[in-house]
C-alpha positions in Angstrom: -0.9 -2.5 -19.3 2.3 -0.3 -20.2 5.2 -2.6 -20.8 7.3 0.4 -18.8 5.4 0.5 -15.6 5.7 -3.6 -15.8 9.5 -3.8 -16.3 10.5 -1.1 -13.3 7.7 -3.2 -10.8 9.5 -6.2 -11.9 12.8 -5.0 -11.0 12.1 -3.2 -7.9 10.8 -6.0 -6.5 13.8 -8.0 -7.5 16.3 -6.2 -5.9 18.0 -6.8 -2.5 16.6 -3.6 -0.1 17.8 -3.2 2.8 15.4 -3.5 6.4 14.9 -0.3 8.5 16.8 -0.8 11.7 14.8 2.1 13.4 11.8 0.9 12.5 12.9 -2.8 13.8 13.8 -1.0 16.4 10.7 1.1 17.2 8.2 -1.9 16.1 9.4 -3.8 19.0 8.1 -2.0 21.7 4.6 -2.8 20.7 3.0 -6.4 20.3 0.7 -5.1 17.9 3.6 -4.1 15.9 5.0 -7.4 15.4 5.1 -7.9 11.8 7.3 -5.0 11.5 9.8 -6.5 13.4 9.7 -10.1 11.6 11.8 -9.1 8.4 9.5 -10.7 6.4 6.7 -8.7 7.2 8.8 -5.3 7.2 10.3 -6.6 3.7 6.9 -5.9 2.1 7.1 -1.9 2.9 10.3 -1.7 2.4 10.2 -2.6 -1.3 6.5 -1.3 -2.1 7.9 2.1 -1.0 10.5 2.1 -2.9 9.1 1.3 -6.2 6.7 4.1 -5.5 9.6 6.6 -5.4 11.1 4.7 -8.5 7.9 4.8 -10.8 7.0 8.0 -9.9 10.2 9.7 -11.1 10.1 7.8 -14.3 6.3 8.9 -14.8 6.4 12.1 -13.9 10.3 12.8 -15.4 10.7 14.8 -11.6 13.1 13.9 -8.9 11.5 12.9 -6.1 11.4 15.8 -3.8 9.9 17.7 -5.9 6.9 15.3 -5.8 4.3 15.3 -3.2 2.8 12.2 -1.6 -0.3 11.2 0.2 -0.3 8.4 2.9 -3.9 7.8 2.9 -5.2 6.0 6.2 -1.6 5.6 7.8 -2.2 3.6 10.4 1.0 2.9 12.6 2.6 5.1 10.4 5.3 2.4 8.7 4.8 3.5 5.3 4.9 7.4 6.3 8.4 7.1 7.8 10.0 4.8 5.4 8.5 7.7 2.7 9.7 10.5 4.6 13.5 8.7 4.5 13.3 8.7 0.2 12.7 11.9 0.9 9.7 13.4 -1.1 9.1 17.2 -1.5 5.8 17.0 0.8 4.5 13.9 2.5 1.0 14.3 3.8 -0.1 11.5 6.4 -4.2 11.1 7.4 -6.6 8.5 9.0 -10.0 8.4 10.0 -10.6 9.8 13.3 -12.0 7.1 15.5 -11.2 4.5 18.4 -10.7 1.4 16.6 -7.2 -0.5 16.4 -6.8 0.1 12.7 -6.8 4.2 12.7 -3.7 6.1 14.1 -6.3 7.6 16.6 -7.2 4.4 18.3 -4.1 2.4 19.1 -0.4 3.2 20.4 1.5 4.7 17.4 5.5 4.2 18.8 6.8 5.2 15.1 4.5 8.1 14.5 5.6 9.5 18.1 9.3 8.8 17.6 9.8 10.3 14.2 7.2 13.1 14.5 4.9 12.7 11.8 1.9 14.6 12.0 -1.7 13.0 11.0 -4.4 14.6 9.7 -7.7 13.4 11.5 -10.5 12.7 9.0 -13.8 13.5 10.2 -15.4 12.2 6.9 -15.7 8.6 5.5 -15.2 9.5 2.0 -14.4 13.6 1.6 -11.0 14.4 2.1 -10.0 17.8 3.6 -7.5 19.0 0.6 -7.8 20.7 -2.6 -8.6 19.6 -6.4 -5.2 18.2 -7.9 -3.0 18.9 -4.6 -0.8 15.6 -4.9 1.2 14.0 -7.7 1.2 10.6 -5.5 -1.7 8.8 -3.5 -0.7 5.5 -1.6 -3.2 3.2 -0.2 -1.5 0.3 1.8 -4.9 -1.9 2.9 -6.8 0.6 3.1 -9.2 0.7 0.2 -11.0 -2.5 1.0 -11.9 -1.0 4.4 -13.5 2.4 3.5 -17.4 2.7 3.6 -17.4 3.4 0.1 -14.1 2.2 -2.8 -16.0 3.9 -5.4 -16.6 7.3 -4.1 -13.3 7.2 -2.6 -11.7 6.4 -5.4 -13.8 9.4 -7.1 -12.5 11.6 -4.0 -8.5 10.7 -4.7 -9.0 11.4 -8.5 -10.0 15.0 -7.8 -7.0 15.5 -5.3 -5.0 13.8 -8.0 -2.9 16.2 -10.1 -3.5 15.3 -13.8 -0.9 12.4 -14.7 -0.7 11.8 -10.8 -0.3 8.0 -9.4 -2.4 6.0 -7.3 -0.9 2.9 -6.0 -3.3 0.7 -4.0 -1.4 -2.2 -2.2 -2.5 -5.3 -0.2 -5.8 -5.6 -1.5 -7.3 -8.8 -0.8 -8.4 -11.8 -3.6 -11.4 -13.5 -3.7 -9.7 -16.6 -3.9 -7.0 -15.7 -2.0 -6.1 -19.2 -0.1 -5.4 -17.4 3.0 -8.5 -15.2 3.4 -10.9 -18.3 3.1 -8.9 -20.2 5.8 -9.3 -16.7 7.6 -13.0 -16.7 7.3 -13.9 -20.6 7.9 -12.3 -19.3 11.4 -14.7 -16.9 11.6 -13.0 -13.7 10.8 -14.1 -11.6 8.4 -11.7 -8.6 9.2 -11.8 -8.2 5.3 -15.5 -7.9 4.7 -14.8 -7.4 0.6 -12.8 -9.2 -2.0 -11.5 -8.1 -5.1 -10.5 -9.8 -8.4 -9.0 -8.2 -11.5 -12.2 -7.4 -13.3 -14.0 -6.1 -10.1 -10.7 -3.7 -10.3 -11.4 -2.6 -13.0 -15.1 -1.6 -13.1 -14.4 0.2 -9.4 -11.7 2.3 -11.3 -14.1 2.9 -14.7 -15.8 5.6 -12.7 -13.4 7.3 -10.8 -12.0 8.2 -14.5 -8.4 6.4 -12.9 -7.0 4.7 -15.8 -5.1 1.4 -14.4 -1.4 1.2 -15.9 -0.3 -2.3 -14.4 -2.3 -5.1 -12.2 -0.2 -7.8 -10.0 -1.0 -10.3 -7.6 1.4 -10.9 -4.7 1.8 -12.7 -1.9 1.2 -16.5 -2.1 3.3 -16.9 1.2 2.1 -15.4 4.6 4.8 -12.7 5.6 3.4 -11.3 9.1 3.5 -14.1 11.5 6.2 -16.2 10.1 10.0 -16.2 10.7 11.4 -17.8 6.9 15.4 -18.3 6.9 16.7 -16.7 3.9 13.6 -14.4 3.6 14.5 -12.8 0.9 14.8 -16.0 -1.2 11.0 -16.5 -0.1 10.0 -13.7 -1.1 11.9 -14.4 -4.5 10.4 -17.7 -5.0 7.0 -15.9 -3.6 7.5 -13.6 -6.4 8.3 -16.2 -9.6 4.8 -18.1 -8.0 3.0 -15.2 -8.6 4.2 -14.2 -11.6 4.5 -17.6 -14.2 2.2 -20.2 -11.9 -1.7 -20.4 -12.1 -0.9 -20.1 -8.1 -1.0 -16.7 -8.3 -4.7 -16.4 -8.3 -5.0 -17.9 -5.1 -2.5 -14.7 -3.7 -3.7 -12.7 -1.0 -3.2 -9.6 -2.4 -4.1 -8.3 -6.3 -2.2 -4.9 -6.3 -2.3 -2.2 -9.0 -1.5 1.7 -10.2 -3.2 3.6 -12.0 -3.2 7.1 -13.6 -5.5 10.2 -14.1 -5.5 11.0 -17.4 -3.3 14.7 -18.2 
């Protein structure tokens, strides 16, 4: 793991971010939306998307806006507006094109309609309809664990990956995460595949995606609960995750990784 990607993750995360008002504001309207309007929940986006923008300038040595982005399977659209304020030189935003709650084309979408960000349908569960090496960024906020395939859609953002270009997948769910077996001894099984670090890494082996740094986060659940001080929880959520054995029982392993130049 590169002791540079490690050290700017780290202090990202640390810092005090501000929450989006407008999208407080916006997230209300819809019940579905909830979590976006709990600060503890919006928290989450608020710092992932920043440390995209902050590791992407320090990897690739360009500002920002001269970068462009992918918001692969977009969803409410969140993480597309909070990118499109950093301000990257193109932000592309796409879901799969069908009538179910989790894709932008089957639910009400308040933040994509108020800000105006266009969504390219996909009509595909694996190809994607862009170029070879189009984009220096892909994101993937819970959506890898829900495709038909992870390992030909990882192979399918390698080749729209521009060589040195950054894949960050976020919110991917543990094997042993503590709140995923509660979830499925209730019968839901929303999240029909679990990850670990080593599974990780043999779904990346193929794609050629070289991973760069591996976390797990979230020992705390974020979207349904109101914590005073949240931004101490998340702290103390954080130092969990990162010196306790707890951290293997996180709901999330995260990572980035690279295609090679």
């Amino acid at each position: 793991m590169s002791t540079d990607f490690v050290s700017l993750r780290k202090e990202i995360f640390s810092r005090n971010w501000p929450l989006d008002d407008e999208l407080t504001a916006t997230a209300v309207t819809q019940p579905s939306h909830g979590f976006l309007h709990n600060p503890a929940g919006q928290y989450a986006f608020i710092y992932l998307t920043n440390y995209v923008k902050a590791l992407s300038e320090l990897h690739l040595a360009r500002p920002f806006r001269e970068l462009s982005l992918l918001d692969w399977g977009c969803g409410k659209g969140q993480v597309s507006k909070l990118f499109r304020d950093l301000g990257p030189g193109r932000l592309e935003s796409c879901d799969i094109q069908d009538d179910t709650s989790d894709s932008a084309f089957g639910q009400a979408t308040p933040i994509l309609d108020r800000f105006q960000l266009p969504v390219t349908p996909l009509t595909h569960p694996v190809d994607l309809p862009y170029s070879n090496e189009s984009f220096d960024i892909v994101v993937s906020f819970g959506v890898l664990e829900h495709v038909a395939n992870d390992a030909a859609s990882l192979a399918e953002i390698a080749r729209i990956l521009r060589p040195s270009g950054l894949f960050f997948c976020f919110f991917l769910p543990t094997r042993l995460s503590w709140t995923q077996a509660i979830a499925r001894a209730g019968g839901d099984s929303y999240h029909d595949r679990l990850y670990t670090r080593a599974s990780v890494e043999a779904l990346l082996r193929p794609s050629g995606l070289q991973p760069r740094d591996l976390w797990y986060r979230q020992v705390f659940p974020k979207n349904t609960i109101h914590y005073p001080a949240f931004r101490l929880f998340e702290q103390m959520d954080q130092i969990l995750t990162r010196y306790t054995p707890l951290r293997y029982f996180a709901t999330n392993i995260e990572f980035v990784a690279v295609k090679p130049a």
